[in-house]
C-alpha positions as CSV (number, residue, x, y, z in Angstrom):
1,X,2.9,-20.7,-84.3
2,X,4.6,-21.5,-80.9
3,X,5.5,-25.3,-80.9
4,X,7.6,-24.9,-78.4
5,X,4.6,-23.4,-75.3
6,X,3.4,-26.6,-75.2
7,X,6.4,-28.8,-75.0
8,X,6.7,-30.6,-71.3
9,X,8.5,-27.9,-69.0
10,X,9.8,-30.2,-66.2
11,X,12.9,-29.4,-64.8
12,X,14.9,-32.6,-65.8
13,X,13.1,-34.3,-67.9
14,X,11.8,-31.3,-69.9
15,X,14.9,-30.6,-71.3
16,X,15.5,-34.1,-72.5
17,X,12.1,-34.8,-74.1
18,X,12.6,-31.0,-76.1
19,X,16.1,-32.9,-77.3
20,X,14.4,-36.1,-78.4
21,X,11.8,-34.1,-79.5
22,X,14.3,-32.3,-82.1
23,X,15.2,-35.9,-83.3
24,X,11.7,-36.5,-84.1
25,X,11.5,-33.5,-85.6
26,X,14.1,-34.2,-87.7
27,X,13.5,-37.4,-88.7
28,X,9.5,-36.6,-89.6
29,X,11.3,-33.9,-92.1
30,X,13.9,-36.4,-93.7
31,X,11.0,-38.7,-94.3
32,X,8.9,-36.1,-95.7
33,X,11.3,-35.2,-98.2
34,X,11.1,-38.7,-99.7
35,X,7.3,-38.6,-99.7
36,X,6.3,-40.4,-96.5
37,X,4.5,-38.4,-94.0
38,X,3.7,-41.2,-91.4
39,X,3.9,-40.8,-87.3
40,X,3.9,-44.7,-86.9
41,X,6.8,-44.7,-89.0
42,X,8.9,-41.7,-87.5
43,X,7.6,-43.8,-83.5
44,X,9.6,-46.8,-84.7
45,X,12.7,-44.8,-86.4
46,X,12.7,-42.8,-83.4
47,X,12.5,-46.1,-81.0
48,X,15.0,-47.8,-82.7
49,X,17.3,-44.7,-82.5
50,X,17.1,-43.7,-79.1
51,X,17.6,-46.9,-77.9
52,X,20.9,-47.5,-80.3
53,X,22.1,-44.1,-78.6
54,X,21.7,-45.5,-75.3
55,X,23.0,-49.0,-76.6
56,X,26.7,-47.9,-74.8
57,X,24.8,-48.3,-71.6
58,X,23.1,-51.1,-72.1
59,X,26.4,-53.5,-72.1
60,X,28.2,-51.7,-69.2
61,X,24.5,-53.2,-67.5
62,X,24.8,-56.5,-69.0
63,X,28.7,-56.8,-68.1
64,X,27.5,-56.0,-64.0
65,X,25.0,-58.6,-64.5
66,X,27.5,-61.3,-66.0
67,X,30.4,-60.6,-63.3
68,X,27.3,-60.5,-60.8
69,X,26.8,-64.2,-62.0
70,X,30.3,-64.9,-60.9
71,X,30.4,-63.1,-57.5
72,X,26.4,-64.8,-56.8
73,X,27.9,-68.1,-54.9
74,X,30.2,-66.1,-52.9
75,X,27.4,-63.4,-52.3
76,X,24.8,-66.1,-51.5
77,X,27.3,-67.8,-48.8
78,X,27.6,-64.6,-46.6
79,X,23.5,-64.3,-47.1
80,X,22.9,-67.6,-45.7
81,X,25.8,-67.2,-43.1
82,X,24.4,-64.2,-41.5
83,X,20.3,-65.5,-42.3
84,X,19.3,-65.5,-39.0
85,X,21.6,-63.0,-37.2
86,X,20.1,-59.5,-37.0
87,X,22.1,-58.1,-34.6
88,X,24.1,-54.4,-35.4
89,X,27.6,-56.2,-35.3
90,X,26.6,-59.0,-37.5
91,X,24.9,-56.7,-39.9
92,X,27.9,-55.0,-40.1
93,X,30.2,-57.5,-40.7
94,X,28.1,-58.7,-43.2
95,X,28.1,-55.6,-45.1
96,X,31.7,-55.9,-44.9
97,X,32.4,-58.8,-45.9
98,X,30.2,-58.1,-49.3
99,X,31.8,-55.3,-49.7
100,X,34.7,-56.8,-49.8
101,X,33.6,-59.5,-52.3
102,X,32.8,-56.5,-54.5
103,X,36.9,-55.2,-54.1
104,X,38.3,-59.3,-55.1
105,X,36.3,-58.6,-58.2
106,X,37.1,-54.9,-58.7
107,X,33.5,-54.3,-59.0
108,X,31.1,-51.2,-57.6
109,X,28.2,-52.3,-56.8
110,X,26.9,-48.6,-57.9
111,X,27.9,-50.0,-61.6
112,X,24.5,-51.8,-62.0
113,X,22.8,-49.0,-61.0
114,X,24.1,-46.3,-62.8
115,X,23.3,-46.9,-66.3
116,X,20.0,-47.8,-65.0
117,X,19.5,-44.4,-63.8
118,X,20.6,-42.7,-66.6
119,X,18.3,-44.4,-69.2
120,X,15.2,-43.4,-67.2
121,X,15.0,-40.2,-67.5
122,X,15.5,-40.5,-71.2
123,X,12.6,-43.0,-71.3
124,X,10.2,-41.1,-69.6
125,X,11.1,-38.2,-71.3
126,X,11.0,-40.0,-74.8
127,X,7.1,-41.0,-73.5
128,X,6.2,-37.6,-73.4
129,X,7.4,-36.9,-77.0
130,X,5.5,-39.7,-78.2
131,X,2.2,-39.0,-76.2
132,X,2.3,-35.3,-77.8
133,X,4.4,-35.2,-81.3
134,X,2.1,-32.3,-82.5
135,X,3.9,-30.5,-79.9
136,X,7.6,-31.3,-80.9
137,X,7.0,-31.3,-84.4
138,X,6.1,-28.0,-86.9
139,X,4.8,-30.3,-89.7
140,X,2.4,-31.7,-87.6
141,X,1.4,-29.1,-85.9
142,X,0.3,-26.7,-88.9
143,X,-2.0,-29.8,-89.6
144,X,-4.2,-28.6,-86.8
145,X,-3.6,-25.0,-86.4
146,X,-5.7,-23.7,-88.5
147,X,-8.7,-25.8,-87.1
148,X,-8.0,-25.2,-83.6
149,X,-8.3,-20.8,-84.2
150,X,-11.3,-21.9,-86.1
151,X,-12.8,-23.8,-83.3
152,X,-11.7,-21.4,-80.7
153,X,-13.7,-18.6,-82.3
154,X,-17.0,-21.2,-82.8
155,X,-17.1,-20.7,-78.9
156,X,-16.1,-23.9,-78.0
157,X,-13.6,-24.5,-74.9
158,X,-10.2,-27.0,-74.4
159,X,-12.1,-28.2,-71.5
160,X,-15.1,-29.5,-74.0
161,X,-12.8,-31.1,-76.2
162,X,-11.3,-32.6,-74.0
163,X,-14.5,-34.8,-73.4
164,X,-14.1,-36.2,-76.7
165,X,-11.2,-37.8,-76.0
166,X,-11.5,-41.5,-74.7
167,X,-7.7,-41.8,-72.7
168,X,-7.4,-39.0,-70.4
169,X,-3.9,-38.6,-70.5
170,X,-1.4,-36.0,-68.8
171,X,-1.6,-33.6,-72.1
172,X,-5.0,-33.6,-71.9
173,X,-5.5,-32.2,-68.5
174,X,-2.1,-30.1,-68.6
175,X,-4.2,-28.6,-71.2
176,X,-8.2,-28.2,-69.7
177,X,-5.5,-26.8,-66.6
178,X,-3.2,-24.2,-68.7
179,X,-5.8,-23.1,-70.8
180,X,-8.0,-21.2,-68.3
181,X,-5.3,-18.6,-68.2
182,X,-4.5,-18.2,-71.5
183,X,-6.0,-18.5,-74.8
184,X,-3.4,-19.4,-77.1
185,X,-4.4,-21.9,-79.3
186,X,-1.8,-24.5,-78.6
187,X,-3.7,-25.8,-75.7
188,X,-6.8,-27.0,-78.6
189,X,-3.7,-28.2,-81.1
190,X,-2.3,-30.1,-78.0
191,X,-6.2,-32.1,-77.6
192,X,-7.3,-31.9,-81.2
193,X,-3.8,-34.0,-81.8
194,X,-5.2,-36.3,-79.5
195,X,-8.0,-37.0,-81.3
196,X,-9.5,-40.5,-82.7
197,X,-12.5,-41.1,-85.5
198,X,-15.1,-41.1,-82.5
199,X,-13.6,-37.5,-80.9
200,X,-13.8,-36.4,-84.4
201,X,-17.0,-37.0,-84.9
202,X,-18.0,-35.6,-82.0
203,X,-16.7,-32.2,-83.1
204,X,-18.9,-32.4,-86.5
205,X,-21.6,-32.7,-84.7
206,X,-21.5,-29.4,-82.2
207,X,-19.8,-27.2,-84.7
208,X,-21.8,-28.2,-88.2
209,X,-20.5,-25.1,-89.6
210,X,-17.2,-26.4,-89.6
211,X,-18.0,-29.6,-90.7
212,X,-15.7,-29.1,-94.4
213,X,-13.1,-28.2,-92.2
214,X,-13.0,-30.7,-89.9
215,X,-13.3,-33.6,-92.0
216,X,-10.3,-32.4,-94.2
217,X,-7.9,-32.2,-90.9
218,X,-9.3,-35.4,-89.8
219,X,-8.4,-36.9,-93.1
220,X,-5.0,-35.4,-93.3
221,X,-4.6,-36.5,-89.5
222,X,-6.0,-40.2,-90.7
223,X,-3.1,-40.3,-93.0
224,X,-0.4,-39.1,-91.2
225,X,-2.0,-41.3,-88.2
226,X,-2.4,-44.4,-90.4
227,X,-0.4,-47.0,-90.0
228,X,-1.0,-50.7,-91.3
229,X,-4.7,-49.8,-91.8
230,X,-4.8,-48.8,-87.8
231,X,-5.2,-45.2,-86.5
232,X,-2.5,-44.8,-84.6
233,X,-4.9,-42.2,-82.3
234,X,-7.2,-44.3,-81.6
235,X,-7.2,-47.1,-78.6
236,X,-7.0,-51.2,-79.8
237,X,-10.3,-52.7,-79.4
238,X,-10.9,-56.3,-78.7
239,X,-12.9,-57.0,-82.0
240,X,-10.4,-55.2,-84.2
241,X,-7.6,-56.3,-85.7
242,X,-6.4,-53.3,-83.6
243,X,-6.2,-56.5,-80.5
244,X,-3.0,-57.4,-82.6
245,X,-1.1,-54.6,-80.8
246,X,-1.6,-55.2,-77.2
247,X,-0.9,-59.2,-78.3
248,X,2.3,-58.7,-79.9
249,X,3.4,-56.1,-77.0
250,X,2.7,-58.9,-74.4
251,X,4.6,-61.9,-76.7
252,X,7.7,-59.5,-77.8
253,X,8.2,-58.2,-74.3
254,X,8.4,-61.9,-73.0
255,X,10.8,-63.1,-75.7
256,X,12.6,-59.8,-75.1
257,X,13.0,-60.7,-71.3
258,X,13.7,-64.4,-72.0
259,X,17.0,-63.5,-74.0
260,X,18.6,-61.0,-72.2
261,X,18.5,-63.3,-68.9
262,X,19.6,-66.2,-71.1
263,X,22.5,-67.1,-69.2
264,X,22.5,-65.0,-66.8
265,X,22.7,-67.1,-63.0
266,X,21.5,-64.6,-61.0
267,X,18.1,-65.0,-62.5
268,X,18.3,-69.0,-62.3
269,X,20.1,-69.5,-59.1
270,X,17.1,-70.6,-56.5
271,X,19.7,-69.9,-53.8
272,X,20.2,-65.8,-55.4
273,X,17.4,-63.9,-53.1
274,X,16.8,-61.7,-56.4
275,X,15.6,-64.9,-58.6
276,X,12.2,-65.0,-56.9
277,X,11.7,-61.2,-57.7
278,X,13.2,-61.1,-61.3
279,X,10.5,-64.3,-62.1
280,X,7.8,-62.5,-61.0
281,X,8.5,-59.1,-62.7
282,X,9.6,-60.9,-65.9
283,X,5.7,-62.7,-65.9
284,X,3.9,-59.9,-64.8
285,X,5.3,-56.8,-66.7
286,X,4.6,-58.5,-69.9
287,X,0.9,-58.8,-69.1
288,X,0.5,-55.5,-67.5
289,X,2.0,-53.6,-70.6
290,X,-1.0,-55.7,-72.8
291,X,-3.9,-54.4,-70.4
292,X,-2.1,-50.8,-70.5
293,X,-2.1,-50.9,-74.5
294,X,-6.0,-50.8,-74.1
295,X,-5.8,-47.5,-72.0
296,X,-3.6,-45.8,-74.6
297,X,-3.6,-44.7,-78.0
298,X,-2.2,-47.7,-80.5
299,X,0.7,-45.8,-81.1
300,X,2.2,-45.6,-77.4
301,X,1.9,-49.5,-78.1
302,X,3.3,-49.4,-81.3
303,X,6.4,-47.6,-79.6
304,X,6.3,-50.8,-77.0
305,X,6.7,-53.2,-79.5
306,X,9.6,-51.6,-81.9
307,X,11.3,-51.1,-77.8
308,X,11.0,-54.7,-77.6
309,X,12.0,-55.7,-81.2
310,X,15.1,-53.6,-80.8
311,X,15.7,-54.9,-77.4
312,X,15.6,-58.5,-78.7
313,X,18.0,-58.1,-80.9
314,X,20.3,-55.8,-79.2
315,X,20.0,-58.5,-76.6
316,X,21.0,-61.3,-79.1
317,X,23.7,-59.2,-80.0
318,X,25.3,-58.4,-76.1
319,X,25.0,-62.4,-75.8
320,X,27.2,-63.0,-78.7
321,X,29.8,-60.1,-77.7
322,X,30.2,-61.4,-74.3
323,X,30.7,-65.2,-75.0
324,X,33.7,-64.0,-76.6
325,X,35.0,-62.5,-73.8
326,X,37.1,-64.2,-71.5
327,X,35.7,-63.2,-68.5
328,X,38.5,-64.1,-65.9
329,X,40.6,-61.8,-67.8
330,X,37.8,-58.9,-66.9
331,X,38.0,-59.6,-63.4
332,X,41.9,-59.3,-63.8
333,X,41.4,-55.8,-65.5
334,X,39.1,-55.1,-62.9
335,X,41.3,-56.3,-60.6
336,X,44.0,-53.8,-61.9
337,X,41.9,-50.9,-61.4
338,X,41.2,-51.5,-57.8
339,X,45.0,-52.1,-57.1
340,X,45.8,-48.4,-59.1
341,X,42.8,-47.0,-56.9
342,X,44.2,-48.3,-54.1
343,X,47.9,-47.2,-54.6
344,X,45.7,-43.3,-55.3
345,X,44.5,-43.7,-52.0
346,X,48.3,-44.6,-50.2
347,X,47.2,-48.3,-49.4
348,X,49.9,-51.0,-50.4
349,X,48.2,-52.9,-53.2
350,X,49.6,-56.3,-52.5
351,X,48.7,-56.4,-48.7
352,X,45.1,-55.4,-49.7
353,X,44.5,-57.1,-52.8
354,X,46.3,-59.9,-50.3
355,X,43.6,-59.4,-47.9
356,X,41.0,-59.2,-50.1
357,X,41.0,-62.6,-52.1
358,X,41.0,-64.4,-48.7
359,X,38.1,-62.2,-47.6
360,X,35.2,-65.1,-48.6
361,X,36.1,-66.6,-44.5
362,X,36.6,-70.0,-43.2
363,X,32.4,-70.2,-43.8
364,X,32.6,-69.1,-47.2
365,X,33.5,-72.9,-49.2
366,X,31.3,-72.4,-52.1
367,X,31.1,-75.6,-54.4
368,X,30.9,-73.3,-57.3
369,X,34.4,-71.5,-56.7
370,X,36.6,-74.5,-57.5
371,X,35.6,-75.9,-54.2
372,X,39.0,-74.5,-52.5
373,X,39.2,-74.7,-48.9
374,X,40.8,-71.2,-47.0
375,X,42.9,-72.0,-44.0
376,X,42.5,-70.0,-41.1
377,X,46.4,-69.3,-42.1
378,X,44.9,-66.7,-45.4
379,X,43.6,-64.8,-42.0
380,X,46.5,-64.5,-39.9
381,X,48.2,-61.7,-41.3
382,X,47.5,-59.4,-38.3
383,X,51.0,-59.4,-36.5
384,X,52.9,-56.7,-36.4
385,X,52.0,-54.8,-40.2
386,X,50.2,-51.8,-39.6
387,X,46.9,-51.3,-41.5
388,X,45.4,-48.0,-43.0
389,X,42.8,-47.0,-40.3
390,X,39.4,-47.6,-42.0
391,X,40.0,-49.4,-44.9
392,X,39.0,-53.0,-46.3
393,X,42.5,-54.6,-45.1
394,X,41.9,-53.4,-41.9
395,X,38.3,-54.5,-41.6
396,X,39.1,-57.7,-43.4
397,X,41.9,-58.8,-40.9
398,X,39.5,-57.6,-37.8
399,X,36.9,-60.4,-38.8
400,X,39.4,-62.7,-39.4
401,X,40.6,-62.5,-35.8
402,X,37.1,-62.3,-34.6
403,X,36.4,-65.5,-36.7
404,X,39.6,-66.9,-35.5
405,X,38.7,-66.4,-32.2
406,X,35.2,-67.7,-32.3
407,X,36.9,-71.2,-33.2
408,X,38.8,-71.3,-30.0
């Protein structure tokens, strides 16, 4: 047995999906010791799991979108102030003078990003556990070993099995591809484990001889496979009570969206440039998951829905945690950070952070920051103090000049 030759090799992601794939593993063997051998069962344990692991991420996200909320009005002002200017110098300051917004708040704008970037790699890797569990788990595997040598030595090829199976999937043609240069047995486990009532069928019928053989691994697959009276192998049908998966993937995912923007301004500001775009992805992503659950196996949908389940109440939770949190006293933590960055970097704190909180310009007067109206006087701290060549002081007290002088 080699479990491990079929296992996806990619550079990054491979090595992630062989470590989730060692969590399945070990969760299909707790479960077996109390009796329940069930890969719908091990999909949600593993989806609820994973995402509890990646949980720690998930709130540094949801805290960048809450102080986002804060910084929008003050973002939105310089947006609209330089709308219709498109010019390298304008550009520029505008860049600036976000940027700057970002250091009154002690806030990277990289922060948003970042946890973002590291849960995707351990999503797409965690689809292609779920698309090939044979592969990452031994128990499963032995299932159809034994068939696959058996089929192998009928004459019959990966490629023609392959045509059995409805979803052509990555696995499969990875497969048809690796298996014209080597004839290890894997490469049938790897399709056979793809296999749904009608693929099995198929089989019967162009190896007759192995027909006792067949129908016992497709029972023991039908058990393992079962889940709620569905096959988790096969694809949902629209009349079949199998049309209940690609519903509830459509309705959780909505719900699941609807909460964690609950409150959230940057999705219901019409003045935030990102509101438009967040509407439309949070209406059409829901309905494009339901068409996809008709193009794969019920049990890459079943993994859709416990995501979603999980992420609605993970999402309930963050809510709760953060209306505790006083809010203005993370910006002044924040705020503390960027003054002990500062002082790293041999700029005097107090003239920056100085500089800094009177960075929104005379054009920046939004109603939403306690309608407070900046004197030209927050700008004129030129003079004779010397500023750090390059940094935010120094670019903050050139545009005030510049605005300064665009009054006169």
């Amino acid at each position: 047995m080699n479990v491990i030759l079929t296992t996806y090799q990619g550079a990054i992601l491979g090595p992630i999906a062989r470590l989730l794939g060692y969590i399945l593993q070990a969760l299909y063997a707790l479960l077996s010791n109390f009796g329940i051998e069930n890969t719908g069962i091990c999909i949600i344990l593993f989806t609820v799991l994973v995402n509890a692991l990646m949980l720690p991420m998930q709130i540094k996200q949801q805290k960048f979108a809450k102080m986002s909320s804060i910084m929008n009005p003050e973002l939105t002002e310089i947006q609209k102030k330089y709308k219709n200017k498109k010019d390298q110098a304008s550009q520029q300051k505008m860049s600036l003078e976000t940027q700057a917004v970002y250091q009154k708040y002690g806030v990277s704008p990289a922060s948003g990003c970042l946890p973002m970037l590291i849960t995707f790699p351990i999503i797409f890797a965690l689809y292609r556990v779920i698309y090939n569990i044979p592969a990452y788990v031994p128990q499963v595997y032995d299932i159809y070993s034994d068939l696959a040598e058996k089929v192998q030595a009928a004459g019959v090829t990966v490629e023609q099995l392959s045509k059995m199976v409805a979803a052509n999937t990555y696995v499969i043609s990875d497969a048809v591809q690796a298996a014209k240069d080597s004839s290890n047995i894997s490469y049938f486990v790897d399709v056979l484990g793809q296999f749904n009532t009608s693929a099995w069928n198929q089989l019967v019928d162009i190896c007759p001889s192995l027909e006792s053989a067949i129908i016992s691994v497709a029972d023991k697959s039908g058990h393992i496979n079962s889940f709620l009276g569905l096959n988790i192998a096969d694809t949902p049908a629209i009349k079949s009570i199998s049309i209940l998966i690609p519903i509830l993937s459509v309705i959780t995912q909505i719900i699941s969206f609807k909460i964690s923007m609950a409150g959230n301004m940057q999705t219901t500001d019409p003045d935030n440039p990102a509101a438009a775009s967040m509407k439309m992805m949070n209406n059409v992503m829901p309905v494009m998951s339901g068409l996809m659950c008709f193009m794969f196996p019920i049990g890459v949908g079943i993994y859709w829905i416990a995501g979603n389940v999980f992420r609605i109440f993970q999402s309930l939770g963050i809510n709760m945690y953060f209306k505790r949190i006083d809010m203005d006293a993370e910006v002044a933590k924040n705020v503390e950070k960027t003054k002990k960055r500062y002082e790293k970097m041999g700029i005097d704190p107090n003239t920056a952070m100085k500089d800094i909180a009177n960075k929104r310009t005379s054009s920046i007067q939004s109603k939403s920051v306690n309608n407070v109206k900046l004197s030209n006087k927050s700008y004129k701290t030129g003079g004779n103090k010397k500023y750090k060549e390059g940094s935010i002081a120094s670019y903050a007290n050139m545009m005030a000049r510049d605005n300064t002088g665009d009054k006169k």
